[in-house]
Structures are given as C-alpha cells and as structure tokens.
C-alpha positions in Angstrom: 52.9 -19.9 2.3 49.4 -18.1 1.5 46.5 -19.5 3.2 42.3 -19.5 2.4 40.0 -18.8 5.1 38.4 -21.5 6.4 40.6 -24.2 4.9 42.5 -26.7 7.1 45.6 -25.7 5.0 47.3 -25.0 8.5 48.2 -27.5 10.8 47.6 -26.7 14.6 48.2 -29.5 17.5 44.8 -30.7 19.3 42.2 -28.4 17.1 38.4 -29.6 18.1 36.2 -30.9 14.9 33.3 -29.3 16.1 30.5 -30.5 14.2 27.2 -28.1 13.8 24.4 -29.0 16.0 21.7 -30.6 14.1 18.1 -28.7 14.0 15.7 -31.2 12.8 13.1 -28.8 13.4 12.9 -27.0 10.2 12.9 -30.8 8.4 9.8 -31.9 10.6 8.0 -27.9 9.8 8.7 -28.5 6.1 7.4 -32.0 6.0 4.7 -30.9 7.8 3.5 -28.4 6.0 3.9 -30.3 2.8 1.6 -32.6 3.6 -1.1 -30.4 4.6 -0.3 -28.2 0.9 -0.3 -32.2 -0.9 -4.5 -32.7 1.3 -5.2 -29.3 0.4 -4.2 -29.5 -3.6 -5.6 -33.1 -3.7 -9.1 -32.1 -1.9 -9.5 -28.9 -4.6 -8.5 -30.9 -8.1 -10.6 -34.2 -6.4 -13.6 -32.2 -4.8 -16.6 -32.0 -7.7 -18.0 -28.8 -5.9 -15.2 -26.3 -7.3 -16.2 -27.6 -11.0 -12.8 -26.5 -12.2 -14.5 -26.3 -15.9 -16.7 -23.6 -15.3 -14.1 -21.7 -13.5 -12.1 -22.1 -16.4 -14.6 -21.8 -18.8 -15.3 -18.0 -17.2 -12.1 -17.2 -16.3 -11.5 -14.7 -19.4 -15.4 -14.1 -20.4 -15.7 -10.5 -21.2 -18.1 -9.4 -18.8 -15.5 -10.9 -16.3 -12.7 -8.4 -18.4 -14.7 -5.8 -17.9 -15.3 -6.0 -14.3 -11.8 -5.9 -13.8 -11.2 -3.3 -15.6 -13.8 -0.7 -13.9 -12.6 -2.0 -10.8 -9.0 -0.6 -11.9 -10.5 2.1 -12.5 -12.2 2.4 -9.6 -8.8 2.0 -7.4 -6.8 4.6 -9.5 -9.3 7.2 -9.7 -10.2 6.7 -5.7 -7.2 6.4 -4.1 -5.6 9.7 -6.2 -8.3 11.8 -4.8 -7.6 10.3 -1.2 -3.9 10.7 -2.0 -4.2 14.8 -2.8 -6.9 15.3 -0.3 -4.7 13.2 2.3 -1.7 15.9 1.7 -4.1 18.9 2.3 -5.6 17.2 5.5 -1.9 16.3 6.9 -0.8 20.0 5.9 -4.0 21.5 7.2 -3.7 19.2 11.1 0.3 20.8 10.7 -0.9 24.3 10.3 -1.0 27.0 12.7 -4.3 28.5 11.8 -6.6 26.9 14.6 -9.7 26.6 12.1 -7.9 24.9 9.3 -6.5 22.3 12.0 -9.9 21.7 13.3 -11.6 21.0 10.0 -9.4 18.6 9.0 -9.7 16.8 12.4 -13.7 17.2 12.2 -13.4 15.4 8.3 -11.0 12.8 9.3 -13.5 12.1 12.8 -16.3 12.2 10.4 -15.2 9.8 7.7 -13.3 7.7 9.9 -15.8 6.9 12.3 -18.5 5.8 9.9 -18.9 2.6 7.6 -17.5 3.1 4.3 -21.1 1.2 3.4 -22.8 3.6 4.8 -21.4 6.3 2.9 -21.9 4.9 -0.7 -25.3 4.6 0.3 -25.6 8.4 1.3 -23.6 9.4 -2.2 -26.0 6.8 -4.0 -29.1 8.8 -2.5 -27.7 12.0 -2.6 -30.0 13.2 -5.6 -32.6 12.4 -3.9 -31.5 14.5 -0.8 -30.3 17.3 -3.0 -32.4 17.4 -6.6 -30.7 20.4 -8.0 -26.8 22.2 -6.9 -26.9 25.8 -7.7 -24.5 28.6 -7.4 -25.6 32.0 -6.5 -25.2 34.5 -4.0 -25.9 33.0 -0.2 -29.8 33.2 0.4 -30.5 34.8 -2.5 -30.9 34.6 -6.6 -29.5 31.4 -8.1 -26.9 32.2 -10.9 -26.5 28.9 -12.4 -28.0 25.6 -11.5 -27.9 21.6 -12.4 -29.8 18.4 -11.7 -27.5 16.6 -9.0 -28.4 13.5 -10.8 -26.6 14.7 -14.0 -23.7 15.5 -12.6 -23.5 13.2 -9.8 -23.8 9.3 -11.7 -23.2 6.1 -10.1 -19.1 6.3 -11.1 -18.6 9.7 -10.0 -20.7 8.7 -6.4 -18.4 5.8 -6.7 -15.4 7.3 -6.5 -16.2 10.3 -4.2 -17.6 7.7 -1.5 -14.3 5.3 -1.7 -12.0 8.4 -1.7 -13.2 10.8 0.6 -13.4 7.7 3.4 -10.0 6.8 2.0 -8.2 10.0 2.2 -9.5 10.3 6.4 -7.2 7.0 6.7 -4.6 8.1 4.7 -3.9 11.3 5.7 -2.6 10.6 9.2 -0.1 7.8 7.5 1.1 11.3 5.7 0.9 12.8 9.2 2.8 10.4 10.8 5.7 10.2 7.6 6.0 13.8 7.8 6.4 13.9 11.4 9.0 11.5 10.8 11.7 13.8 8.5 13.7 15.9 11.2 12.4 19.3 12.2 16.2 20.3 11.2 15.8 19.6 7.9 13.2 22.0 7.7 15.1 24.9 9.4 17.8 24.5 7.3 15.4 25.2 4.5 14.1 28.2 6.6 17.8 29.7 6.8 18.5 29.4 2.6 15.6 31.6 2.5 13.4 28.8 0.6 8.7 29.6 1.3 7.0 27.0 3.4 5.2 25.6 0.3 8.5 24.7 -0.9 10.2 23.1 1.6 7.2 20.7 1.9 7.3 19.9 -1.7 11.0 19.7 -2.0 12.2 19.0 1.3 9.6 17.1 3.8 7.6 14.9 1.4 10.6 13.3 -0.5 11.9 12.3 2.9 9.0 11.2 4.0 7.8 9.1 1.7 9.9 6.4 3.0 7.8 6.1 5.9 4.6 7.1 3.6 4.7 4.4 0.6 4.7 0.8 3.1 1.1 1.5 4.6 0.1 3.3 1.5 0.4 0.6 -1.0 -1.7 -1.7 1.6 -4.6 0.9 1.9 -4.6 0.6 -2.2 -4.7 -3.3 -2.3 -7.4 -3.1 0.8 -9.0 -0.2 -1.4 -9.1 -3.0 -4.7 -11.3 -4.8 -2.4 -13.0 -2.3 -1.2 -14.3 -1.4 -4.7 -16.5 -5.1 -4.0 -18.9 -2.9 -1.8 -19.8 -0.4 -4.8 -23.4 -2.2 -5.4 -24.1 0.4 -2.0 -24.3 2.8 -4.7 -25.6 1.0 -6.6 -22.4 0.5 -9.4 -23.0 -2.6 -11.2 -19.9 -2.6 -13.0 -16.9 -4.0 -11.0 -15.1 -7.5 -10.5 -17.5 -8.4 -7.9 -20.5 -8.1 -9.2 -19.9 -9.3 -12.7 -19.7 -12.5 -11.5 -22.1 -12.3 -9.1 -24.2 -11.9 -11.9 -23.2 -15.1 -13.9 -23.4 -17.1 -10.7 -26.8 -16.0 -10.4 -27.6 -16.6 -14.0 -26.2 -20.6 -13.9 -26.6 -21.1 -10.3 -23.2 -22.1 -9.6 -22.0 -19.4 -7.1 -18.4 -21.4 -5.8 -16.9 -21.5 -9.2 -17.6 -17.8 -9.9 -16.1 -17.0 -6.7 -13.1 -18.8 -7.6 -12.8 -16.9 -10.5 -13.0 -13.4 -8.7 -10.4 -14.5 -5.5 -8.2 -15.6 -8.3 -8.1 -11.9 -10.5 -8.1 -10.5 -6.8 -5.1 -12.4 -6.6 -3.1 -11.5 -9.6 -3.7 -7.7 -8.7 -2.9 -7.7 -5.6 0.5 -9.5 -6.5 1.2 -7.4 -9.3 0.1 -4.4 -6.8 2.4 -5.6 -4.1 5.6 -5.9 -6.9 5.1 -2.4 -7.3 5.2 -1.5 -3.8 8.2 -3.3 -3.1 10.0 -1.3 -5.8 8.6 2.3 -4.9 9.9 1.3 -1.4 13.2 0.0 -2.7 13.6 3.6 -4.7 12.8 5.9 -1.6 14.7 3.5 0.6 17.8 4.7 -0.7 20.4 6.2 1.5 18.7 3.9 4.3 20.1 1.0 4.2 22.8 -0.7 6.4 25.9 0.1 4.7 29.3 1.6 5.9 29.5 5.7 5.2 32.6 5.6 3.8 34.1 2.0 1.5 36.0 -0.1 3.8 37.9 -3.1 1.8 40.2 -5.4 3.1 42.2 -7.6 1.1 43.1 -11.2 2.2 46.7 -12.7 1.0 44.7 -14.7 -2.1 43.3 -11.5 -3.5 39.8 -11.7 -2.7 37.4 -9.0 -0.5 36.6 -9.7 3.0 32.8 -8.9 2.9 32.2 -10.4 6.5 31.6 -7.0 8.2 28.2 -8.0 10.0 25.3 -5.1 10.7 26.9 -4.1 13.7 30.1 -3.6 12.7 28.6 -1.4 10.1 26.4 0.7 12.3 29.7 1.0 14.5 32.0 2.2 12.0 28.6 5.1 10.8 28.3 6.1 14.3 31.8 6.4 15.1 31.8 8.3 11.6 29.0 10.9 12.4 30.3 11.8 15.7 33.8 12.8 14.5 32.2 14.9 11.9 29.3 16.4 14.4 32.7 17.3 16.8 
C-alpha cells in the first residue's frame, strides 16, 4: 500500500493530535499597525494643510520634469567618477609603492573628513581662488592658458564636488570587497603566468563585487539625495530646488515638498530594484544549495525537497573536504 507524507493514511495505536500552539501575537502586531496606517491615511486625505490639489496640480509641471532630470544626471555622472576614482584609490592603498599608498590615504582623510557642503562651496568659488589654469613648464613661461570660469561651470563644479567626496567613501567599500576574494585566487593567477593588471580586472573585481554592489547601490540612492545640497554651488537646476522655487513663488511650501519626497521616492524604488538584481547576478555560485543534485524519490513519485540549510551546508562541507584530501 503506498502512502503520502503527512497523511493519516496509516493507522498507529495511541498517536497524540498535537495541535500547533497558537501565536496571537502576530494578529494583535497586524491589527495594530493597521490602525495606526488607517489614522495616518485618514489624517493626510482629511488634513487641509497638504492641499492634495496643488500637489497634484505640480506633480508633472515641467520645471518639476526638469529637475529630475538634472538630478539624474547629476547621480550618473557623480557617482561614475567616484566609482573609477574609488578603483584607483583601493588599488593605490593595495600597492606596494609607499607614496602611492599614502596619497590615497591623505585624499580619502581629506575628503572624508570634511562636509560635502563645504566642498561645493570651495568648487563654486574656485574661480575666484584660481582666475586662470595654465600649462607650462613649472615656474616659468605659460604654454597655454584658460579662464577657470570657462571651463569650470556650475555642472562641471557640481559633479567634481559630489564625486570626489563620493569616491573617499567608496573606495574603502572596494577595499574591503577586494580584501574579501581569497589571496589564493590571486596566486593561482600568478602561477598561469597572467600581469597584475589582469588578475585585478579578470580575477579580483568580478569576485568581489559581490561584496562591492550592496553598500554601493546605497551610497548612489544617498548620493540622489545628496544632489539636494547643489545650490552650495550654486546649481539651480535639480529636483530640490525646482520646487523650492514654485513654493516660493505661490507660498505654499508643504505641498511642493510633497511633490519632491514623492519623485524621491519613485527613484529610489526603481534604484533599489536595480540593486537587488545586480546583487542577484553577482550572487551567483553563493547561494545555499547542495554541490552536487541530491533527489530522492518518495513511493508516489514526487521530490523530497525538505533538505533544510543545514543539511545542505553538511552535505558541501563533507563534499569539499573529500576533494581537498
């Protein structure tokens, strides 16, 4: 006779029905917390102070489109330079050359140790610290000179300020990922004859981007808001201060703040999609899962897929030391 797991298809004399204890707790959170969502909801549609019309009313209005759009901009263009200059700086504190070593510790000390306010504000005034940038030989005849003003505008001060204050913050998150990948890995390399350069790019960084990509993708949302501090510049472009400037122009300041928290919002959703994929792709290999298929079949035909996380990391380490013997 072919029995089903957990039916009662079998008799046995004096078997116990156990009933599951009952957690009310979960029932009294969940009640709980929707009645505090049901006040909160009710207070913001009921409340006359969030005037709901004029946050939809500005929701879409171009200047507010445009603001978003330099602040994407903003974000991209920013954290790509912190994201190159973070490599060189994490290669640079790995390096054996004392001097390279200690000037990536003096830029990461420098950057990380002042207000990122601070620093737009220097880039903003830089003209007016520097007028002209010339190249030439050192103390002597200019070759070739332009007006730092030309070349150095409001986006480009922008975007220097946000990633050069990112990339001291970054590059110890590629530090500590490359840190991470086992030194073997790269000695292996060493012994198939492959450069230094090549075995970071091939070898290392794929490795350790699995480490790299979780805190990454939360410096990029915090560097989205970041982008809100750009008027230091002064950049009068972004989110921010678009409607800051509508707010000022019909006096109604809470409703144009509901309209940037809620962009702010969809981004950062959209942005945190994104990460969860990129860490789904270089979390590959990583997961819990048996080295080698182990399937069971029951007398009805179906899998047994009850092996639990333990069992699995039982049957991997029981695997990797018969093929380490």
């Amino acid at each position: 006779m072919h029995t089903k797991k957990g039916t009662d298809s079998v008799h046995i004399p004096g078997r116990i029905q156990a009933r599951p204890v009952r957690k009310p707790g979960p029932i009294v959170a969940a009640v709980i917390v929707a009645v505090f969502v049901a006040m909160l909801i009710h207070g913001m549609v009921t409340n006359p102070n969030f005037d709901w019309p004029t946050v939809w009313k500005y929701l879409f209005n171009e200047h507010v489109l445009d603001g978003i759009k330099w602040t994407l901009l903003l974000t991209v263009y920013a954290m790509v330079l912190a994201t190159v200059l973070a490599i060189i700086l994490a290669v640079m504190r790995k390096s054996s050359n004392p001097v390279l070593r200690w000037v990536s510790w003096f830029f990461i000390w420098f950057f990380r140790g002042t207000p990122v306010y601070t620093q737009l504000v220097f880039w903003g005034l830089l003209s007016v610290l520097i007028p002209k940038l010339a190249i030439g030989i050192p103390f002597g005849p200019e070759f070739w000179s332009i007006d730092t003003k030309t070349l150095l505008n409001a986006t480009v001060a922008t975007v220097l300020g946000l990633g050069l204050n990112e990339a001291a913050y970054l590059s110890e998150i590629v530090r500590a990922g490359i840190e991470a990948v086992d030194p073997g890995q790269s000695e292996a390399a060493k012994a198939l004859g492959m450069p230094p350069s090549m075995i970071m790019r091939r070898i290392v960084l794929p490795q350790a981007m699995r480490i790299i990509v979780p805190p990454t993708g939360n410096e990029t949302i915090g560097m989205l808001k970041t982008t809100s501090l750009a008027l230091a510049v002064p950049f009068t472009l972004e989110l921010q201060f678009a409607t800051n400037a509508i707010a000022n122009r019909i006096y109604k300041t809470i409703p144009l703040l509901i309209v940037a928290c809620i962009w702010y919002l969809v981004i950062t959703s959209i942005l945190m999609v994104i990460q969860a994929q990129l860490e789904k792709h270089y979390g590959k290999g990583f997961d819990s899962r048996p080295l080698v298929s182990k399937s069971s079949q029951g007398s009805d035909g179906e899998s047994d897929k009850t092996q639990s996380k333990q069992d699995v990391d039982k049957v991997n380490q029981v695997l990797m030391a018969g093929l380490n013997a």
